[in-house]
C-alpha positions in Angstrom: 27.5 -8.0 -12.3 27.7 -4.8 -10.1 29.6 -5.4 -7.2 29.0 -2.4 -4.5 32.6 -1.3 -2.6 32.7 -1.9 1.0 31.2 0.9 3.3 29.0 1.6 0.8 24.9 2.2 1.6 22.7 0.9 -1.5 18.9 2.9 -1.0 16.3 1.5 -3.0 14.0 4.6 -4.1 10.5 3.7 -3.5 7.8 3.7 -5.7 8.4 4.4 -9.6 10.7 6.3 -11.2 10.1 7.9 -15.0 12.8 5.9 -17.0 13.7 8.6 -19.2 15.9 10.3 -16.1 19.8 10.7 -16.7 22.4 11.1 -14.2 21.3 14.7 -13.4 18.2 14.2 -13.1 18.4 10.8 -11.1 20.7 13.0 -9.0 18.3 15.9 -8.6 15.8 13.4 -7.1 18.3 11.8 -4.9 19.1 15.0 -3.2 15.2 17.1 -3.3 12.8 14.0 -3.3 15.0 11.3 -1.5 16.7 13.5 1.3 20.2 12.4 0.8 23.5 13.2 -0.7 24.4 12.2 -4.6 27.6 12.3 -4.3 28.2 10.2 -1.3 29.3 7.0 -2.8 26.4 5.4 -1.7 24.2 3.3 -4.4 20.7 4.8 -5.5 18.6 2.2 -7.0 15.5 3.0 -9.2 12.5 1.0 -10.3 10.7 2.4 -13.5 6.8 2.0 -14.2 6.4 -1.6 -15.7 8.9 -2.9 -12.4 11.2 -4.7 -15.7 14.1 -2.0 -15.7 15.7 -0.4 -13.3 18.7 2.7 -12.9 21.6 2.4 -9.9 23.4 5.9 -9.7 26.6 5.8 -8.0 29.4 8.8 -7.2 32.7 6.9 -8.1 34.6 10.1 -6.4 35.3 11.5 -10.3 32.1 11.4 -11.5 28.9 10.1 -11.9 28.0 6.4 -13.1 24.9 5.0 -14.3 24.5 1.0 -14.3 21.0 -0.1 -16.2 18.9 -3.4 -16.5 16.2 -4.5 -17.9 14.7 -8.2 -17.3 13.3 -10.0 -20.5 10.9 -11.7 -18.1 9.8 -11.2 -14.8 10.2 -8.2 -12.6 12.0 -6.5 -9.7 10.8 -7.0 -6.4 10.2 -3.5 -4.7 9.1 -2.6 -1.6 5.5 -1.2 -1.3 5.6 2.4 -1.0 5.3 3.3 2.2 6.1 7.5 2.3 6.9 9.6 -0.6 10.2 9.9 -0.8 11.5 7.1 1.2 14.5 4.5 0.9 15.1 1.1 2.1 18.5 0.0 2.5 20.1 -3.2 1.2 22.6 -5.3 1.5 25.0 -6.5 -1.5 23.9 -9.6 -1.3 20.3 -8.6 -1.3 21.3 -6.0 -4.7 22.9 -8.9 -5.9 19.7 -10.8 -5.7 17.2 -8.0 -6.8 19.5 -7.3 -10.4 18.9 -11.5 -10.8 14.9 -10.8 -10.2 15.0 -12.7 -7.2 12.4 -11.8 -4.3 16.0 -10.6 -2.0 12.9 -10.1 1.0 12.6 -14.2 1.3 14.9 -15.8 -0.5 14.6 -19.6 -0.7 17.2 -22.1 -0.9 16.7 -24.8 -4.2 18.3 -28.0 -2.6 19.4 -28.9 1.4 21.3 -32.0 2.2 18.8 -35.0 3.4 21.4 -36.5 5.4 24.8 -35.5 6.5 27.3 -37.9 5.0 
């Protein structure tokens, strides 16, 4: 489980992202395509073509870390793409949701008490 440090922005890259990226090339993109700083301790999530993996590139203030996951079934929910190059910003309970594959736009609760008591 990644757990994002307080203060810290998590940006959801839309549309697709080629897989095969490292940390310099996910940081490249960050700073030309994505407008923002790589090295600001902020998260930077990535969604590759099939929507089953995705890449969060983080700035730990030494160096660069790169947290993977790929679903066995299902897929991550993504925003549609709505301008090249744009971000949506989450919350860490929404990241926490999206890395489980669940839809972090609506999330529904399983069970609610019938009666209090």
């Amino acid at each position: 489980m990644l757990i994002a440090p307080a203060g810290v922005k998590i940006h959801l890259a839309l549309g697709r992202t080629d897989m095969r990226k490292g940390f310099d090339s996910l940081a490249v993109l960050v700073q030309e395509v994505l407008k923002k700083d790589p090295f600001s301790r902020h998260l930077f999530a990535f969604r590759g073509n099939k929507a089953d993996t995705m890449k969060i590139l983080f700035w730990d203030g030494n160096e660069l870390c790169l947290f993977t996951k790929r679903l066995q079934q299902g897929r991550f929910i993504w925003p549609s793409l709505c301008e090249p190059g744009g971000t949506v910003t989450l919350t860490p309970a929404q990241l926490a949701m999206l890395i489980e594959g669940i839809d972090w736009r609506t999330p529904e609760r399983t069970w609610k008490p019938a009666l209090a008591g």
